[in-house]
N, C-alpha and C positions, 0 to 999 in steps of 0.2 A: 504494500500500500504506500501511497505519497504522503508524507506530512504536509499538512498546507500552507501555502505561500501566504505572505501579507502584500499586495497589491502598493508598489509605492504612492503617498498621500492618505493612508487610511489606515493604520497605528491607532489603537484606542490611546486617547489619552489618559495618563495617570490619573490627571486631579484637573483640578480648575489652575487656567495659565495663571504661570505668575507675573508679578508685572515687567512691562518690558524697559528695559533703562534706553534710554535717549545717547543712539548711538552716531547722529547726523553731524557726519563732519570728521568723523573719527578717521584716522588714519593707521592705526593695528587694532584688531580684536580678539581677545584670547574666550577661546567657549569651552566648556565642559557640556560635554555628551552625554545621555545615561540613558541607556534602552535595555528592555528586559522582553525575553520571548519565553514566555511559560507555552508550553505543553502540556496538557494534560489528558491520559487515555483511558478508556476503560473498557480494558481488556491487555492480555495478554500484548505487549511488542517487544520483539527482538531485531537485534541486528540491523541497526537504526546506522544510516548512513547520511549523514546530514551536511548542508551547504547554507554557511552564513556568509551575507556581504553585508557588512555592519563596521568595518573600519576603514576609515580613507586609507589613500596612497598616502606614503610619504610626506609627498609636494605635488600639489595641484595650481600650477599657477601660482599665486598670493597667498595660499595657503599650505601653511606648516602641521603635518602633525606634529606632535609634541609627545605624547605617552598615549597609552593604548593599554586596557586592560579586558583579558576576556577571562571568562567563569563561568565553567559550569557542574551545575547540582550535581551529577551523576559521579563520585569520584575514579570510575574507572573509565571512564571516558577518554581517548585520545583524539590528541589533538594536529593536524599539521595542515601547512602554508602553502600556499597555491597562486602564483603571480599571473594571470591573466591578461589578454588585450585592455587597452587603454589605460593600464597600469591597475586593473582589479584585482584588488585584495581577498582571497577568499579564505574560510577557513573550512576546513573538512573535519567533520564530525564524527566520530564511530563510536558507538557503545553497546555490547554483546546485550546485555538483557535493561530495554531501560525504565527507569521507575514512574509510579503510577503520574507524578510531577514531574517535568522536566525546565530548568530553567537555562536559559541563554542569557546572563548579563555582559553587557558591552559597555565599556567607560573608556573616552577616547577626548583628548586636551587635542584643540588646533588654535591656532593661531590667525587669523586672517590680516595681510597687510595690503594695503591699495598698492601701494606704490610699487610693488613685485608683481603687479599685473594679472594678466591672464594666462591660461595655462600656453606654451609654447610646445610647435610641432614643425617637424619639416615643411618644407613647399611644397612637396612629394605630395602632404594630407589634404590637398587644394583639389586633385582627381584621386582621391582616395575611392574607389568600386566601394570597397565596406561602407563607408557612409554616405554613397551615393544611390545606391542599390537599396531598393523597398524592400522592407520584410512583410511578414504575416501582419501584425499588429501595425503596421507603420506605410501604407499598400494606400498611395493615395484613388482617387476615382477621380473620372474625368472632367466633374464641377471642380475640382479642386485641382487640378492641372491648370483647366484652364484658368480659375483665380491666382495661380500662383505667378503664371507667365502673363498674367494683365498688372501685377504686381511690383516684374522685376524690372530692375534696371544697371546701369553702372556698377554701384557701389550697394557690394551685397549687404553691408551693415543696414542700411537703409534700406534694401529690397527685406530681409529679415524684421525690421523692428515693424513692417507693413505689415507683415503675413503673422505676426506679434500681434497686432492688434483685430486684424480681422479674424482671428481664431477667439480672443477672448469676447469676441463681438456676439459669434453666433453659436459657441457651445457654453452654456448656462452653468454654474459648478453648482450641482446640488448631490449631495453625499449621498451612498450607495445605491446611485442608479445606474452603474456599470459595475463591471465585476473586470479582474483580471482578463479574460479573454477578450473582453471589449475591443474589435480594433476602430481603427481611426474613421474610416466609411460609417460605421452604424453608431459611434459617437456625433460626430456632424449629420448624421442624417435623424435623429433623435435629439439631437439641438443643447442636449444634458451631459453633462459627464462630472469627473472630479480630474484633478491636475494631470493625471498618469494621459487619459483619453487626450485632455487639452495639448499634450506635450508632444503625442503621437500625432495629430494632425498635422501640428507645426510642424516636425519631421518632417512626415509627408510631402507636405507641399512645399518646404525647402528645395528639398533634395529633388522635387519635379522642377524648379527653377534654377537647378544645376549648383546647388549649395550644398559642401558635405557638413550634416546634421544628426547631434549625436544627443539619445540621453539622458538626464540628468539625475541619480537618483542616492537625495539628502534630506537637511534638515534646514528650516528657517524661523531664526528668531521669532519668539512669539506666536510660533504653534507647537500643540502639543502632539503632535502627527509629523510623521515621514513627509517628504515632500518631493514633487517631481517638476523638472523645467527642462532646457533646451540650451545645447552649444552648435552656435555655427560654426565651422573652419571660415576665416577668410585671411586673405594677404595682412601680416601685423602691419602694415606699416596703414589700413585702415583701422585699426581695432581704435574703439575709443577710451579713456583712461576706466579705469574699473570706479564706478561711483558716480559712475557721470563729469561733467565739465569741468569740479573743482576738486576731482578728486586727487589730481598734484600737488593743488594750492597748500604752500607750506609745507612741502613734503623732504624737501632739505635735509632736516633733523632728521628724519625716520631712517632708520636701519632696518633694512629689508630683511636682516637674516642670514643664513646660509645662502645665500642665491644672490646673483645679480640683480638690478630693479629691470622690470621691464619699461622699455621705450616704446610708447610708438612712432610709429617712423621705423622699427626694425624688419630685418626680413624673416623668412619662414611666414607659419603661417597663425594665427592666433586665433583661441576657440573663446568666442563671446559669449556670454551666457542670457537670456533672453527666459522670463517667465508669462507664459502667455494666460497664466491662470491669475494674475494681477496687473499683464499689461504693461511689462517694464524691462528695463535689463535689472538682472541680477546684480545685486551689490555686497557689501561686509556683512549683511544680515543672513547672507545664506551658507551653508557649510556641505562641501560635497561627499558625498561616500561613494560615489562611485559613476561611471559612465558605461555608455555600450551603445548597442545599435537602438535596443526597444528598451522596453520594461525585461522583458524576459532573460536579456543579457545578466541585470544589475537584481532580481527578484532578491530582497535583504534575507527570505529565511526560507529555504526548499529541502524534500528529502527523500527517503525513501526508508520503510525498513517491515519485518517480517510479523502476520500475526491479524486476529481478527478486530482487535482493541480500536478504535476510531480515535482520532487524536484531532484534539478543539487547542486552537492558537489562542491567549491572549495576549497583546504588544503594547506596550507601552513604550513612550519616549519623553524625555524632557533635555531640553536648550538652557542653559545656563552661561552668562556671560561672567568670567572669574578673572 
């Protein structure tokens, strides 16, 4: 049997948010992460093979990991590490006979600085096939071709922050009226979805205006839920500063870290981040876990294992600025 996935954007929340601190202007942000994936089955399972994507890379662009803690209930449980496309972090899970509870805590410190930009890729990722090329979930239809190509222009930054806004225009975000297999067609043609649908359209119709488009699947200040959005690949020396227009301003002082600061103006190519379920680019408010082509690349918690016991997920997260 599968253990069941949690759909990114829809994490029950622990509690009631807590307040969000006024972070407009800021130049580093440092967050504390904490997500929990209970299990619980009832009945017999064995030989439980499981796949969490629950810790960022590294370095993502601007952001730093910092520490990283996983834990889980089961103590004979093993654990090992699995580095993936787009730099996905996985961890693989095995445990011979597992208990009637099973728990997944994740605690993971990043860092977010503007001035260290957006994530950098070769010029190569500019005709990258993987992110040009529709999947199942991400499979635009021919209204949406042709809105994409009435869309483009020049400069894909701007061909993107369109098809940005015309996705949050006409798919509505009201919470569980799609489920994981939702693809992008029957999201836009039902006018409803939550972020993960919003995010697959955008794909879509990027990548039908010849934009490689990947993705996004993290966490954003002041929800208590996963969350999913969108990176374009285009030429960095178009990217616009991470924060918007002033996100330089004053940025002198700031120590980017281990890393170089990004410029633009530089070459290769630079993946913008673009949330189409609030209609904006992404800014310090948001923290990545992970990219890929769909949902289905980056799913936070999937598995497999032996037995007639049914197994009910509850997920919680909570975003903490520290």
């Amino acid at each position: 049997m599968e253990t069941p996935g949690t759909p990114g954007g829809r994490l029950t929340p622990a509690g009631p948010a807590s307040a969000v601190p006024d972070i407009a202007g800021a130049q580093r942000v440092t967050y504390r992460v904490s997500q929990r994936f209970r299990y619980t089955y009832d009945g017999s399972a064995t030989n439980l093979d499981h796949r969490l994507v629950a810790v960022p890379p590294p370095r993502h662009g601007g952001q730093f990991r910092r520490s990283v803690d996983l834990r889980v209930s089961a103590p004979e449980a093993r654990t090992t590490w699995q580095r993936g496309p787009d730099g996905l972090q996985i961890a693989n899970i095995r445990i011979d006979v597992v208990p009637p509870t099973l728990d997944f805590d994740v605690t993971v410190v990043v860092e977010r600085i503007a001035r260290a930009g957006w994530p950098t890729l070769p010029a190569s990722a500019l005709s990258s096939r993987r992110l040009l090329t529709a999947t199942a979930l991400a499979a635009p239809t021919p209204a949406m071709i042709d809105a994409a190509r009435s869309m483009a222009g020049p400069d894909p930054v701007a061909t993107a922050r369109r098809v940005c806004g015309w996705v949050h225009e006409r798919i509505a975000y009201v919470s569980g009226s799609t489920d994981v297999g939702t693809t992008a067609a029957q999201a836009l043609a039902g006018g409803r979805g939550v972020c993960q649908d919003q995010a697959h359209v955008m794909i879509a119709m990027c990548r039908a205006a010849g934009i490689p488009a990947r993705y996004a699947q993290g966490h954003m200040l002041g929800e208590g839920a996963s969350h999913a959005w969108v990176e374009v690949l285009v030429p960095a020396a178009l990217a616009p500063p991470v924060g918007g227009a002033d996100a330089l301003a004053g940025a002198g002082a700031v120590d980017p870290g281990p890393a170089e600061a990004f410029t633009p103006g530089g070459v290769g190519a630079a993946a913008v981040a673009f949330d189409p379920c609030h209609d904006r680019l992404a800014d310090l408010r948001y923290v990545t876990v992970a990219v890929g082509r769909d949902y289905q690349d980056v799913a936070p918690t999937s598995g497999r294992y032996v037995g007639a016991g049914r197994g009910v997920l509850v997920a919680t997260a909570r975003v903490d600025v520290v």
